[in-house]
C-alpha positions in Angstrom: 30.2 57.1 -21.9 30.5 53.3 -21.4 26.8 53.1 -19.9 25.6 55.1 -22.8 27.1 52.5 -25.3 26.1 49.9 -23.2 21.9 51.1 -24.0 22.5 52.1 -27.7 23.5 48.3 -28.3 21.1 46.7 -26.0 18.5 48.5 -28.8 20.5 47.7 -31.4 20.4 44.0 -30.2 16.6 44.2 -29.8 16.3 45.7 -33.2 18.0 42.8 -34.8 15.7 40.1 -32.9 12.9 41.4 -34.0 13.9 41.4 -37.3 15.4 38.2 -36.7 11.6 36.8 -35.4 9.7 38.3 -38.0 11.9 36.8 -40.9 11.7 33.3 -39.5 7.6 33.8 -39.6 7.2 35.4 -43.2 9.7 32.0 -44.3 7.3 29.8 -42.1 4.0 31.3 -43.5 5.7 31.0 -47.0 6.7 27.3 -46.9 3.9 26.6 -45.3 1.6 27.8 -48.0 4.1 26.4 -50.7 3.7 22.9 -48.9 0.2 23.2 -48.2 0.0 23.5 -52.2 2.1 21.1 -53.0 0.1 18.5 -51.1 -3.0 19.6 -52.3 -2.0 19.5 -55.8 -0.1 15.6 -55.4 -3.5 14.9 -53.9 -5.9 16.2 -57.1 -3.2 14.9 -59.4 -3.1 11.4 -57.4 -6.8 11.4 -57.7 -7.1 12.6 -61.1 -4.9 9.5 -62.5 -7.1 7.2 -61.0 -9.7 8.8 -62.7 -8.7 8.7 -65.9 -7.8 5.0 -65.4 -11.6 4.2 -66.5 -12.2 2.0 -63.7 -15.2 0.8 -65.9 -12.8 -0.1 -68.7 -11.4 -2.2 -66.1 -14.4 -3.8 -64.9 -15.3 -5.1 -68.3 -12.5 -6.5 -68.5 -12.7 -8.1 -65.2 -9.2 -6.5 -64.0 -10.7 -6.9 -60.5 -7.1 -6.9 -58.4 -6.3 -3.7 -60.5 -9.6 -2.2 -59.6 -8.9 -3.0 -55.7 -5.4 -1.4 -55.7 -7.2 1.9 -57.6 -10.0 1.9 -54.8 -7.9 1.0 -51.6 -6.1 4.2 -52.6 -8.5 6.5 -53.1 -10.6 5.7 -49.8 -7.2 5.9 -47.8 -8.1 9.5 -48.1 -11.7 9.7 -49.2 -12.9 7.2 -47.2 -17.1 7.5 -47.5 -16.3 8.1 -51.8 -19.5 5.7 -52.2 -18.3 5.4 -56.0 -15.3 3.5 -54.6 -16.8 1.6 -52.3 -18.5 -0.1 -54.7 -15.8 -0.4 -56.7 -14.2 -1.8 -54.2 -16.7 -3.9 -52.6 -17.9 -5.4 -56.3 -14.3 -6.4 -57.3 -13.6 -8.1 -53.9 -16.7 -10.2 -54.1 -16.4 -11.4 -57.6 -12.1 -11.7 -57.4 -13.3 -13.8 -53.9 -15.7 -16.2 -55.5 -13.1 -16.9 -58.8 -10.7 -18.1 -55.4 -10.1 -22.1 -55.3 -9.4 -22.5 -51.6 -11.2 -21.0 -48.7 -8.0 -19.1 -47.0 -7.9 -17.1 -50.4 -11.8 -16.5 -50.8 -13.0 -15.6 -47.5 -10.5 -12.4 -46.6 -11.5 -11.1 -50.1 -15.4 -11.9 -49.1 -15.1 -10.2 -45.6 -13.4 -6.9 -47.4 -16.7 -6.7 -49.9 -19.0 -7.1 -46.9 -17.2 -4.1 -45.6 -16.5 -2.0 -48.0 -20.4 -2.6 -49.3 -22.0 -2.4 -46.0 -20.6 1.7 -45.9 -21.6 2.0 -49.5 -24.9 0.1 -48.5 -25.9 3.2 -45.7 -24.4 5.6 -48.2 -26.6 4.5 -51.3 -30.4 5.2 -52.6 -32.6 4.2 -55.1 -31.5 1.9 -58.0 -27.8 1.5 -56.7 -28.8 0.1 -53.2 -30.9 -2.8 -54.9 -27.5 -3.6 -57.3 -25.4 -3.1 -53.4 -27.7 -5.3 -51.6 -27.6 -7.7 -54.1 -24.2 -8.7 -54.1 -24.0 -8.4 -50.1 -26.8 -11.2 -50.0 -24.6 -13.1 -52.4 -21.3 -12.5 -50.4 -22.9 -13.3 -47.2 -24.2 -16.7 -48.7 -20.8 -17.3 -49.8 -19.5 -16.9 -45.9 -21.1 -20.0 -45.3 -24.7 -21.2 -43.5 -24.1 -19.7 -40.4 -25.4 -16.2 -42.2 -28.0 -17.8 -44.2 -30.3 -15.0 -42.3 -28.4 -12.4 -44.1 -28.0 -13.7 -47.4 -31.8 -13.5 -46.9 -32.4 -10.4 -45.9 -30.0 -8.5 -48.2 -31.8 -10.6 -51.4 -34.9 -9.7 -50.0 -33.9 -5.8 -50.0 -32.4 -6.3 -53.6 -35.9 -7.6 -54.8 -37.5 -4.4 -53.0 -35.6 -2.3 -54.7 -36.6 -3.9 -58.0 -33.2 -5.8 -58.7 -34.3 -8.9 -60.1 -30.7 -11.0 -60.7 -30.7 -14.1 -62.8 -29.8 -16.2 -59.5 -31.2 -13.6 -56.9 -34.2 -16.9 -56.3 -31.6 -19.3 -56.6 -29.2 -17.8 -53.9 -32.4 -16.9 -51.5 -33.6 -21.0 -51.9 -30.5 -22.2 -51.0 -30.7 -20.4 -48.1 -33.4 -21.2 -47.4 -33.0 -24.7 -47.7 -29.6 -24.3 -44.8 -32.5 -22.6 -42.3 -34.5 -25.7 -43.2 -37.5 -23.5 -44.5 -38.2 -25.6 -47.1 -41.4 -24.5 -48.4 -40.1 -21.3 -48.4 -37.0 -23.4 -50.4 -39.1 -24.6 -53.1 -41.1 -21.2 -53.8 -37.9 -19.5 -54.5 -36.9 -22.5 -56.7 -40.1 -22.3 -59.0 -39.5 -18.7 -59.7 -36.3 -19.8 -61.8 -36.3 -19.8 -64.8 -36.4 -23.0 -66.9 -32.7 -23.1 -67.6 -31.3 -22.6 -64.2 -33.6 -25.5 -63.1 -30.2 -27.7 -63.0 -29.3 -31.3 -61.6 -28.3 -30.1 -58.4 -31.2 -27.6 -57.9 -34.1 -30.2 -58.7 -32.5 -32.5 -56.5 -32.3 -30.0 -53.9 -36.0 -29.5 -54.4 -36.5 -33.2 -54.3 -34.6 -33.4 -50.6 -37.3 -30.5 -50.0 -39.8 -32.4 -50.6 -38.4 -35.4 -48.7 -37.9 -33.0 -45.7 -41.6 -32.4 -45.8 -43.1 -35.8 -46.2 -44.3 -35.4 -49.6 -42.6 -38.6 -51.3 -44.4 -38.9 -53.9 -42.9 -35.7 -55.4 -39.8 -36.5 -54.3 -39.4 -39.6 -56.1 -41.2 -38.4 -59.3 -38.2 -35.4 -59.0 -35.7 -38.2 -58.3 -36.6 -40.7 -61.2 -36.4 -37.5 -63.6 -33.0 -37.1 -62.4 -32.1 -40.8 -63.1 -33.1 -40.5 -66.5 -32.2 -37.2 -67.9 -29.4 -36.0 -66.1 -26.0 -36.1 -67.5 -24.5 -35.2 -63.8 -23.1 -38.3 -62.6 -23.2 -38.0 -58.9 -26.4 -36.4 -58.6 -27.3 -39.1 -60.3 -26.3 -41.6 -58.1 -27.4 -39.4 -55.0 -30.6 -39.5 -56.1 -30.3 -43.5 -57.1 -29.7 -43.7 -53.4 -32.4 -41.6 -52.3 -35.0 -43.2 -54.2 -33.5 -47.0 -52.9 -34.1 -45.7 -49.3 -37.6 -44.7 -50.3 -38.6 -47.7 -52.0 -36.5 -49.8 -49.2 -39.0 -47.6 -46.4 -42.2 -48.4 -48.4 -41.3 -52.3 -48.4 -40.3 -52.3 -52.1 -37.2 -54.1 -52.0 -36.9 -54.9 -55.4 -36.8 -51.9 -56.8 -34.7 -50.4 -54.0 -32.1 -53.2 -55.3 -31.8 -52.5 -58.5 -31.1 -48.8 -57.7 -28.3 -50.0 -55.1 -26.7 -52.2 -57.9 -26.5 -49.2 -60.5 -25.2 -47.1 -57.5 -22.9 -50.1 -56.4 -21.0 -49.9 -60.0 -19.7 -46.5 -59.2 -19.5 -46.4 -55.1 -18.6 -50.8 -54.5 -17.2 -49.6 -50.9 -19.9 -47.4 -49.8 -21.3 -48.1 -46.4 -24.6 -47.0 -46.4 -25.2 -48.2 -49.6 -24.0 -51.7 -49.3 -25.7 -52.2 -45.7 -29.3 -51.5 -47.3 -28.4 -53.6 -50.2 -27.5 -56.1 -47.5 -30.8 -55.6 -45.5 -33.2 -55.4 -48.6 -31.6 -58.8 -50.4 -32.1 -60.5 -46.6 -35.8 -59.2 -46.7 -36.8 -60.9 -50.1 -34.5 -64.3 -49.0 -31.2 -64.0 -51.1 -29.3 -64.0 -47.4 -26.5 -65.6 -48.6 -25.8 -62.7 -51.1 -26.4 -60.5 -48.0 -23.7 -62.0 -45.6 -21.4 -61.4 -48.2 -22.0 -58.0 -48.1 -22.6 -58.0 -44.6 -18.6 -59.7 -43.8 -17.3 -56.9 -46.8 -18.7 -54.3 -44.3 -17.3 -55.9 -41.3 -13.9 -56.0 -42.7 -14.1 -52.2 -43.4 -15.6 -51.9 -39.8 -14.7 -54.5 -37.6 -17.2 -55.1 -34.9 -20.4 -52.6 -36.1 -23.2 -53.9 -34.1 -25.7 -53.1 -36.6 -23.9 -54.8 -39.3 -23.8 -57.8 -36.7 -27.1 -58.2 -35.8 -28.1 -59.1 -39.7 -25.4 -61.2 -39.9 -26.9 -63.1 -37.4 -30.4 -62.9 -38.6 -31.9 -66.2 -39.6 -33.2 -65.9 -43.5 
């Protein structure tokens, strides 16, 4: 009687666990699919909201840090969404550039590159000239080490038929940091008349220098001098265009550049040692010395500086 009671719970037992194990996995399937749902639909609805934030209301109004925030959330998920990427890459690179100190701009630069270089492989057509275009720009904006890039990203751009306002003025300038400067001045003289500006002709001018021709240098330079309303250029190119005249044996003229240059820059080393050198050449030593023992007291003991100090008028 005891054994028989003993079997007819033993089933009973097994009974219940099964029952037991089968409830626990219908309430795990269940929850499982409820969660499953509930994720998804956080996820559309996540996404949806940032959709209907017109991120091209934003853009035109230049909201770019909003823009980032929008885009850095989305491609946490969606990671190769080439929309966003640009997005993302386009609001970096001009929130990067609008940065006054380098420690600001260049992390903002470096996440464009990235973000642009995915939507770069990812793109076709029109929208990989527009991508390429600012990824020359950005890559320019690194510095000259990756003057080859800025190159060859503005030279995909122009493939693709993106023709920027500045897409010849970013490509001459680099250019001009590989020291190609023919290649400098071709790009130059695709501008259009009103980006020709003070600092662009004079970088032309220091092209021309670069490749001997100084008689197109200076006609550049005394166009500066006389039209430009950019003071330093201006005396840059005052000082180019003394050393030119002061090479050719024209000390006069390279004098009175010095002396407009002097008004502006009196403690200027270079300036005031070929002011110096030219006034000893056409006999006003004495005017020289001065300068000469002004120099000296800035830099006690140059040799250079010396040595025409010494020199008998």
């Amino acid at each position: 009687m005891h054994k028989q009671s003993i079997r007819k719970f033993s089933r009973r037992k097994g009974s219940i666990s099964l029952s037991i194990i089968i409830l626990l996995l219908f309430s795990f399937i269940i929850i499982s699919t409820l969660l499953n749902k509930g994720i998804r639909f956080y996820g559309d609805s996540l996404y949806k909201s940032f959709e209907e934030e017109d991120l091209n209301k934003l853009w035109e109004d230049k909201k770019y840090s909003r823009i980032i925030s929008i885009s850095e959330e989305v491609l946490t998920d969606n990671f190769l969404d080439l929309n966003y990427l640009c997005f993302n890459g386009f609001a970096n690179f001009y929130l990067g550039i609008s940065q006054v100190s380098l420690e600001m701009k260049i992390p903002l630069i470096n996440q464009s590159i990235r973000s642009l270089l995915k939507a770069f492989i990812l793109s076709e057509g029109e929208l990989k000239g527009d991508i390429a275009y600012v990824l020359g720009k950005a890559y320019y904006y690194k510095g000259h080490n990756y003057s080859d890039l800025t190159i060859k990203y503005l030279d995909i751009a122009i493939d693709e038929g993106y023709l920027g306002k500045d897409i010849y003025e970013f490509r001459g300038l680099a250019y001009y940091e590989l020291g190609q400067y023919r290649e400098c001045i071709n790009d130059f003289d695709l501008l259009p008349v009103e980006r020709h500006s003070s600092e662009i002709n004079y970088i032309v001018s220091e092209s021309y220098g670069k490749l001997g021709n100084y008689i197109k240098q200076n006609e550049i330079l005394v166009n500066i001098v006389e039209t430009s309303s950019q003071l330093e250029v201006k005396l840059d190119s005052r000082t180019d265009l003394a050393t030119n005249y002061f090479d050719k044996g024209l000390y006069s003229l390279a004098i009175e550049q010095l002396n407009e240059v002097r008004k502006w820059r009196g403690d200027d080393y270079y300036v005031q040692y070929l002011l110096g050198k030219s006034l000893t050449l056409i006999g006003k030593k004495k005017e020289a010395d001065i300068l000469f023992r002004k120099i000296l007291r800035q830099k006690p003991g140059d040799k250079v500086v010396l040595s025409w100090l010494k020199r008998k008028g």
